[in-house]
Legacy VTK file of the C-alpha trace (Angstrom):
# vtk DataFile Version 3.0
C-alpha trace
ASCII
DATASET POLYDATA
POINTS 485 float
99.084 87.220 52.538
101.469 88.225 49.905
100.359 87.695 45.853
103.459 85.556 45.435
102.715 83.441 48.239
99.033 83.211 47.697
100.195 82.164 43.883
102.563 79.372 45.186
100.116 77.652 46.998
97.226 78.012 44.783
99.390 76.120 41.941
100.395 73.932 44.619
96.818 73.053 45.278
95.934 72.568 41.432
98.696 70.008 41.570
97.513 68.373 44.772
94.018 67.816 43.336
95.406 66.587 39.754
97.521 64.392 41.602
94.605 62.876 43.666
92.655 62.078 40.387
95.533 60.473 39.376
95.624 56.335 39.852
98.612 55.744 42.060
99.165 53.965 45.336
98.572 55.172 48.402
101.588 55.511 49.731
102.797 57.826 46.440
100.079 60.224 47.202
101.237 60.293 50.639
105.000 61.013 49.816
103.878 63.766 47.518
101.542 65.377 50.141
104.643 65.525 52.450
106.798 66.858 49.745
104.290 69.603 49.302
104.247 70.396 52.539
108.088 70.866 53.617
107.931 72.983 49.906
105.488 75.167 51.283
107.105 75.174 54.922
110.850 76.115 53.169
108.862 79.186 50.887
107.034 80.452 54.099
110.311 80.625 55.972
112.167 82.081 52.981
109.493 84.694 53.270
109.528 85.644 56.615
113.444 85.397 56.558
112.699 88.343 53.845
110.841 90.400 55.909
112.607 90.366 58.791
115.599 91.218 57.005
113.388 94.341 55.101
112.605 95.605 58.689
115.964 95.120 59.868
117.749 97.369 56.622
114.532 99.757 57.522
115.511 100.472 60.997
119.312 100.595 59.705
118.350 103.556 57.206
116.341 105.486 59.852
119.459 105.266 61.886
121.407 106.661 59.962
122.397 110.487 59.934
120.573 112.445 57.294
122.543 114.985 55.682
120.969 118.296 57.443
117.493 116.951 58.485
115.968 116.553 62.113
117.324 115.390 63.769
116.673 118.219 63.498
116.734 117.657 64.976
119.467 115.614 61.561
120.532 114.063 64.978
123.924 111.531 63.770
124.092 107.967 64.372
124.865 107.537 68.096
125.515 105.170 70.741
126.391 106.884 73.531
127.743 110.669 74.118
130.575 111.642 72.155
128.359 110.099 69.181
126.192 112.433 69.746
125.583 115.627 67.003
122.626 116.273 65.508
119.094 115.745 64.503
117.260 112.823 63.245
116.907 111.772 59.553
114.027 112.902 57.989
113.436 109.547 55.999
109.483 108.450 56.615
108.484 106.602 59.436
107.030 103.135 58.960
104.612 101.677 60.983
106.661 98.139 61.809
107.381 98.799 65.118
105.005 101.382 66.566
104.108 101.701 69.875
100.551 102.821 68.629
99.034 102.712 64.969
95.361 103.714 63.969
93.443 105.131 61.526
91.403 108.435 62.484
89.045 109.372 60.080
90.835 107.777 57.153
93.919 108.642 58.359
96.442 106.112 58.708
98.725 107.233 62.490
101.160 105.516 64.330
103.625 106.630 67.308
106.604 105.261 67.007
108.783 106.150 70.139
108.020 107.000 73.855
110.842 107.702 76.229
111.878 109.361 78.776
115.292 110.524 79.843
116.938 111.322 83.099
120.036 112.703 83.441
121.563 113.966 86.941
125.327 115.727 87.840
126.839 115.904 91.113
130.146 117.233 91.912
132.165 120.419 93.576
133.688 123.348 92.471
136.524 125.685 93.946
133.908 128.655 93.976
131.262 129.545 95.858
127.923 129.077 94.177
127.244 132.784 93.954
130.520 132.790 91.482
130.500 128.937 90.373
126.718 129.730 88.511
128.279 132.341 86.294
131.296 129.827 84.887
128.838 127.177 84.703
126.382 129.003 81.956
124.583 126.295 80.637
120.584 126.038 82.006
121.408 122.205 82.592
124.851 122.802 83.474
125.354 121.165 87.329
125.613 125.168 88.898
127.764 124.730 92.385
129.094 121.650 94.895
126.195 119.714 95.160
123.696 117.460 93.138
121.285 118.248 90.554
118.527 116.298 88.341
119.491 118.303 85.116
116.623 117.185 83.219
113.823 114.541 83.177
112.712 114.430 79.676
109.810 113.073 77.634
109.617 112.535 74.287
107.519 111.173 71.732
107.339 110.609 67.989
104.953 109.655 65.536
103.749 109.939 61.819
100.978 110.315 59.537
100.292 107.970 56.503
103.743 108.868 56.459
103.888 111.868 54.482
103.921 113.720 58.130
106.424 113.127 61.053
106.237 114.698 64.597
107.719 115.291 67.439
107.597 115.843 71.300
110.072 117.275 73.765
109.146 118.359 77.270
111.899 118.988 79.581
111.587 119.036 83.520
114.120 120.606 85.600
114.893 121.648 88.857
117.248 124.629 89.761
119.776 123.548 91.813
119.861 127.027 93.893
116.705 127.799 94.733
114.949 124.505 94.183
112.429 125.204 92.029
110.841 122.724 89.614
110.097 124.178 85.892
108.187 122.868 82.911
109.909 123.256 79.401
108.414 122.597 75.950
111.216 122.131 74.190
110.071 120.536 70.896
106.847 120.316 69.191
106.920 120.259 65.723
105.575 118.947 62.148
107.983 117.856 59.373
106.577 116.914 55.949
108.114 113.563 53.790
105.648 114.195 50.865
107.366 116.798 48.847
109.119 116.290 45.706
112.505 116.976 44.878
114.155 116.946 48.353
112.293 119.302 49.601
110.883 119.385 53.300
109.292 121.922 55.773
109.112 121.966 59.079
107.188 123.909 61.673
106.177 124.589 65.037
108.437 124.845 68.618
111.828 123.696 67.728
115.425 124.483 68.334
117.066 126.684 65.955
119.468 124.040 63.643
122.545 126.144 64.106
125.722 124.695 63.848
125.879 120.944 65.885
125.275 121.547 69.542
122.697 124.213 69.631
120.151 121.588 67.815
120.953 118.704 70.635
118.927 117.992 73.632
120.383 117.101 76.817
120.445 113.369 76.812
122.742 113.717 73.322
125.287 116.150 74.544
128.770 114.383 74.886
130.357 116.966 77.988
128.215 117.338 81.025
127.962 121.126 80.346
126.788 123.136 77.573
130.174 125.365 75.690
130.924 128.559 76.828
130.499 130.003 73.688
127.224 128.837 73.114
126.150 129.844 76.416
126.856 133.611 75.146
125.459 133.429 72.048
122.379 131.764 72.905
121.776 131.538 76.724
121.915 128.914 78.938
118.654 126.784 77.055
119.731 127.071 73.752
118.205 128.693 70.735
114.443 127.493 69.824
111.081 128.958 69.421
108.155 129.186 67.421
108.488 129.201 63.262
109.219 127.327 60.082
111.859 126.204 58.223
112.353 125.026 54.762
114.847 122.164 54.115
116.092 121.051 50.716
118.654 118.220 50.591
120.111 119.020 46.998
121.606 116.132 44.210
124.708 114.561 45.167
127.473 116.331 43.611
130.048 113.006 43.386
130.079 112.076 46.995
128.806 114.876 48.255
125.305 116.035 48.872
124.568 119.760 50.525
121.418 120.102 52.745
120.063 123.438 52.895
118.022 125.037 55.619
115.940 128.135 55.343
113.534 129.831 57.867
112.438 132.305 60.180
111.388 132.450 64.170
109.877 134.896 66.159
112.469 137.115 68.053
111.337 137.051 71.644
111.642 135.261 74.718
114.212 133.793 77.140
115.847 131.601 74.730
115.988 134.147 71.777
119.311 136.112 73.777
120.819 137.845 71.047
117.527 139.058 69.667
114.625 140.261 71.745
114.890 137.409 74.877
116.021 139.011 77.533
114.556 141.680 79.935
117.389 143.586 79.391
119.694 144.115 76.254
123.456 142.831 75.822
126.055 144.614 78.096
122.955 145.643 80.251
121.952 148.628 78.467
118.080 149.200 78.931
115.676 147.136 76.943
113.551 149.472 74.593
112.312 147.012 72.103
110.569 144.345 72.693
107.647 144.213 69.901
107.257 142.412 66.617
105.768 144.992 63.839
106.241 143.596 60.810
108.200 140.388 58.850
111.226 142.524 59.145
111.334 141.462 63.204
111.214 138.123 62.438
114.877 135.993 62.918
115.967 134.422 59.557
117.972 131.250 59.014
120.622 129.867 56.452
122.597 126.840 56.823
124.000 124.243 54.355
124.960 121.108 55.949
127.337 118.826 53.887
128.316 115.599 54.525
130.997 113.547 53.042
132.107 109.306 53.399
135.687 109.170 52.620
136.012 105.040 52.236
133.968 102.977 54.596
135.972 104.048 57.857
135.689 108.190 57.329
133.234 110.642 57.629
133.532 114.145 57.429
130.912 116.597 58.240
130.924 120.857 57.067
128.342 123.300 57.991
127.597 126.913 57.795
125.033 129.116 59.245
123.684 132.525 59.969
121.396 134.230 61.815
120.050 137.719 61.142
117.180 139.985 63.305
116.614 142.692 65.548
117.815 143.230 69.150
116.110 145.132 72.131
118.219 147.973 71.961
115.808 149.427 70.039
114.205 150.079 66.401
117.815 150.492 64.721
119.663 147.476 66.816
120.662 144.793 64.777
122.105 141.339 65.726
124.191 139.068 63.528
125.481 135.670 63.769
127.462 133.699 61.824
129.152 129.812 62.663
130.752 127.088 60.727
131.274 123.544 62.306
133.436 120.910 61.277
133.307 117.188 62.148
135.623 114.205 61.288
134.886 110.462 62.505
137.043 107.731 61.533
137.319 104.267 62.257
140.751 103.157 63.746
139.719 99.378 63.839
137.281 97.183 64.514
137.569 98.569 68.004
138.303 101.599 68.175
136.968 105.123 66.822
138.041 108.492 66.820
135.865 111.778 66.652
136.587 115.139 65.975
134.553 118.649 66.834
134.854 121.176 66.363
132.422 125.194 66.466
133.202 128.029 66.095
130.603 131.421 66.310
131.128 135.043 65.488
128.093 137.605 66.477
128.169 141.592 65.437
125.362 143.465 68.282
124.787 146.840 66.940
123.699 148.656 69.578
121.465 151.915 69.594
122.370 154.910 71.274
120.376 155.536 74.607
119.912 159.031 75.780
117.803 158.250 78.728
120.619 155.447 79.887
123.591 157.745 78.547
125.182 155.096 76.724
126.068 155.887 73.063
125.556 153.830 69.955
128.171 150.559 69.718
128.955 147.116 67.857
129.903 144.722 70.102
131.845 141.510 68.569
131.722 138.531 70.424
133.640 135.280 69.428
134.723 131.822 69.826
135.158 128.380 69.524
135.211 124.784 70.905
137.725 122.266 69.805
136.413 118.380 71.281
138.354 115.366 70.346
137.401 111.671 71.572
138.804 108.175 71.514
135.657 104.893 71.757
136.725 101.718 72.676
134.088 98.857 71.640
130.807 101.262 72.251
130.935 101.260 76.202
134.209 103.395 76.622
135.906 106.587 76.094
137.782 108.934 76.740
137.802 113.042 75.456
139.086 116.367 75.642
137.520 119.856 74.897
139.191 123.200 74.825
136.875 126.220 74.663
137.538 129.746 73.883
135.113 132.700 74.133
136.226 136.574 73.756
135.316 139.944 71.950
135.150 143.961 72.078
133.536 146.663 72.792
131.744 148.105 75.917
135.774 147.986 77.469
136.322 147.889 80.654
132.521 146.872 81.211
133.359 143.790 79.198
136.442 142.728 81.620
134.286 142.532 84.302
131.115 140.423 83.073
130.759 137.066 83.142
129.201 137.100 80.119
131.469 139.206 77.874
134.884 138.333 79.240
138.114 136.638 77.601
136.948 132.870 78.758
139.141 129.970 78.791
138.136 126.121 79.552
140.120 122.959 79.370
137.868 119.690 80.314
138.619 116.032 79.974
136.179 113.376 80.187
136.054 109.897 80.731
132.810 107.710 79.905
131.776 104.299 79.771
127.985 103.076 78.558
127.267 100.270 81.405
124.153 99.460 79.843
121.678 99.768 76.871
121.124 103.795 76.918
122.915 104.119 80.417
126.589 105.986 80.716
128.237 107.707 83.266
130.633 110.731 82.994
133.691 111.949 84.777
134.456 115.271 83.933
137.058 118.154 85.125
136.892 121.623 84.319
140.062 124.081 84.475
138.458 127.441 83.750
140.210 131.048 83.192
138.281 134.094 82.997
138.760 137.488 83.289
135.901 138.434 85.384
137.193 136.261 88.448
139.797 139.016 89.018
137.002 141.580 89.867
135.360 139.181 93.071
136.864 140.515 95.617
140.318 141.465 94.437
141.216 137.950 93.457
144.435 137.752 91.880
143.879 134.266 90.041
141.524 134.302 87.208
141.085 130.601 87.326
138.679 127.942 88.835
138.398 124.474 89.239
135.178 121.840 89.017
135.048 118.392 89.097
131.799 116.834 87.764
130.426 113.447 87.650
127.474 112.841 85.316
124.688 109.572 85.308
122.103 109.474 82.023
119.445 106.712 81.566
117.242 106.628 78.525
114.943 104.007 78.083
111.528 103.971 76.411
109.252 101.678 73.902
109.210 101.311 70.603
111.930 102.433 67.927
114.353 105.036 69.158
115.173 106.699 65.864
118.267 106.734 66.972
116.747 108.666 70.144
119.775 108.625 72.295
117.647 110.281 70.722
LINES 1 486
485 0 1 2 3 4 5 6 7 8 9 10 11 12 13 14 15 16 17 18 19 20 21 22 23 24 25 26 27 28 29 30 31 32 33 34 35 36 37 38 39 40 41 42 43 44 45 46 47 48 49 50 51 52 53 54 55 56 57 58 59 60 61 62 63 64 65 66 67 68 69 70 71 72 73 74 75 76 77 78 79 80 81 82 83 84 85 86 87 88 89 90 91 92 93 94 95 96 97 98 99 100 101 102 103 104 105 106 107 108 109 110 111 112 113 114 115 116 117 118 119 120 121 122 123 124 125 126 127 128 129 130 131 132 133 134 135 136 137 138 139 140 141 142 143 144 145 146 147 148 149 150 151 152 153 154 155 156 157 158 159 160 161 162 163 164 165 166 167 168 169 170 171 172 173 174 175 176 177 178 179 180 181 182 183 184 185 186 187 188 189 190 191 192 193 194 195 196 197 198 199 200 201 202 203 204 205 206 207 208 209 210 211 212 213 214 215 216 217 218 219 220 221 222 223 224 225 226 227 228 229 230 231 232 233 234 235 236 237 238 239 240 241 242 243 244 245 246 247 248 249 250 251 252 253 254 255 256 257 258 259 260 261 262 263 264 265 266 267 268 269 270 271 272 273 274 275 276 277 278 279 280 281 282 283 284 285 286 287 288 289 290 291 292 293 294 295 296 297 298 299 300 301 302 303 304 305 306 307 308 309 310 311 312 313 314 315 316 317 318 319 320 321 322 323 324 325 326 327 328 329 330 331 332 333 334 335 336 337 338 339 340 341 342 343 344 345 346 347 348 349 350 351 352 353 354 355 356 357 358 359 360 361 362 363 364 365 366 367 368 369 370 371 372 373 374 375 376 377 378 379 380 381 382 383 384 385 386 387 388 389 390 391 392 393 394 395 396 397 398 399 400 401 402 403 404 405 406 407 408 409 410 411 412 413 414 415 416 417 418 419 420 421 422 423 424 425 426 427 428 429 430 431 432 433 434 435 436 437 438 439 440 441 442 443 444 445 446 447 448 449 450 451 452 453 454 455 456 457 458 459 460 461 462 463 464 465 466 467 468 469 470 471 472 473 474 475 476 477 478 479 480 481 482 483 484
């Protein structure tokens, strides 16, 4: 019980007592009794009023975006797809609300979201699936005519005596091709809320927070594929592995306040493309590094997130990052990337909304020469950019359009002719509409131009067509944190 209210009706017993010693009639002691009731009664319900309304405000703070945390992930406010951008705030969890809260050796825990999210595609493109796989480069993407369960996720997240939050992400997937069914960690990491002075770090598995799609997880993208452009910087999974960050979300300056992200991951595996991931090197020259020896290996990260409210109906969101480490091309090959992002949401009325995207990436690969592979030293530059616009009509429909562009040089003609490196083109519209709490479904064409096409078999017509339809359910216990994410 509260000190106030344990105050209220200790004073109100003091008076009930005084008032018994009192002479009176019996029928004044009785009204008075009554009267102190329905005065405690109206305090007790004044209280609870409160706290229902602190809980409520709570919930409404952890929903909204923070400016550069995780949501990671800094994940934005979101109610269905196009709302989707980036990774959660990094306020402290509370334990109103948990699924789960205990105390392990002193230690106060609770978990404070479970779900699980399925999302599926189905649909048919103009090219066989031998060609259709290479437009569609996203791991998730829906790969040829046909169906496919893109993902099954499960996700959890919890905190300790709040001065720790954490989070789970495991992915299962099934290739449409070949039928295989993989496991993927995606997520797994520790943030700290303790430390002064806006500062936070976070480590563990995690997805590299570069630039506002790369951080996302399936569930929160607003297309049913992942952009071309991010497909070639970072392959079809995304960017994330093992490391730490350190976030600091600086003083306001007027009405804006700067986020800043620092940290470093280690180079290799699948989803580290640009750096030591793949079993071979960009362009296909031979792989001949794939060892850490020293910090200097390591992939480093700077970003500055800023986020601005113009009035109660605008936001406006600016970011810029870069990447720096090694590539497999040997001791001397050196990858850079560098992105800025730019996103505007505005309120049109009480209605409707309007959101703008829009990415855009620039990578240097220097190469090293290879005498055993005859292929001399080179910097390839690869480039591009998505453009996203989308119109919400009373959170259950909309309606979008993305234009993507992806090109660069070096390695000519080899470049004309890979999927991978080629001058890429892709208009897609989208229709969507939320049919219940968590549940939307996506119509989605693609009209896709690339260069490569014209090398399959002497086509003439570098251009493709794919229609995709696209059903996501998430649904779980406990507080979503804005879990859609």
């Amino acid at each position: 019980m509260r000190p106030f209210n344990r105050l209220i009706i200790s004073v109100a017993a003091v008076f009930l007592l005084a008032s018994a010693s009192l002479p009176s009639k019996a029928d004044s002691l009785d009204k008075r009794v009554k009267l102190l009731e329905a005065t405690l009664q109206d305090l007790l319900e004044r209280d609870q009023k409160k706290d229902r309304e602190i809980a409520r405000l709570r919930s409404l703070v952890k929903g909204e975006p923070a400016a550069g945390g995780h949501s990671k992930h800094g994940h934005e406010s979101s109610h269905k797809g196009h709302r989707h951008g980036q990774k959660k705030s990094s306020d402290p969890h509370h334990d109103d609300g948990a699924v789960f809260s205990s105390t392990i050796q002193g230690r106060k825990t609770s978990l404070d979201w479970i779900g699980v999210s399925i999302n599926a595609a189905g649909g048919h493109s103009s090219e066989p699936s031998g060609v259709s796989q290479n437009l569609q480069g996203g791991g998730h993407d829906p790969k040829a005519t046909g169906f496919r369960l893109q993902s099954a996720d499960f996700s959890m997240t919890g905190s300790v005596e709040r001065a720790f939050d954490g989070e789970l992400h495991i992915a299962y997937v099934i290739d449409q091709l070949t039928g295989g069914t993989g496991v993927e960690l995606e997520e797994a990491f520790l943030r700290t809320n303790f430390l002064p002075y806006g500062f936070d770090i976070e480590a563990g598995q995690m997805f590299t927070e570069f630039g506002i799609h790369n951080p996302m997880h399936l569930h929160e993208w607003a297309w049913i594929d992942q952009p071309v452009i991010n497909s070639r910087m970072f392959g079809g999974d995304g960017m994330r592995q093992t490391g730490v960050r350190i976030g600091w979300l600086a003083p306001k300056l007027g009405a804006l306040q700067p986020h800043i992200h620092v940290g470093a991951q280690n180079p290799t595996g699948e989803t580290m493309k640009s750096f030591l991931g793949s079993d071979e090197a960009l362009s296909e020259r031979a792989r001949r590094k794939g060892n850490v020896n020293g910090i200097n290996d390591l992939v480093y990260l700077v970003r500055m997130d800023n986020r601005l409210s113009l009035g109660k109906e605008t936001m406006v969101r600016a970011g810029f990052s870069a990447l720096f480490g090694p590539n497999a091309t040997g001791s001397t090959g050196d990858t850079q990337i560098y992105g800025a992002d730019l996103t505007l949401e505005h309120a049109l009325s009480k209605q409707w909304s309007a959101r703008w995207s829009n990415e855009f990436m620039y990578r240097t690969y220097k190469a090293q020469n290879d005498l055993v592979g005859d292929t001399p030293s080179d910097t390839l530059v690869d480039h591009g950019f998505y453009s996203q616009v989308a119109l919400d009509y009373a959170d259950k429909y909309w309606i979008g359009f993305r234009y993507e562009r992806a090109n660069g040089s070096g390695d000519e003609p080899a470049r004309e002719a890979s999927s991978d490196l080629d001058l890429r083109q892709r208009f897609s519209p989208i229709v969507g509409w939320q049919f219940a709490p968590g549940a939307q479904l996506r119509l989605q064409y693609n009209y896709d131009k690339a260069d490569h096409l014209n090398a399959i078999d002497g086509k003439e017509d570098p251009s493709a067509h794919a229609f995709w339809a696209g059903l996501g359910w998430t649904f779980g216990a406990g507080k979503a944190h804005d879990h859609k994410h």
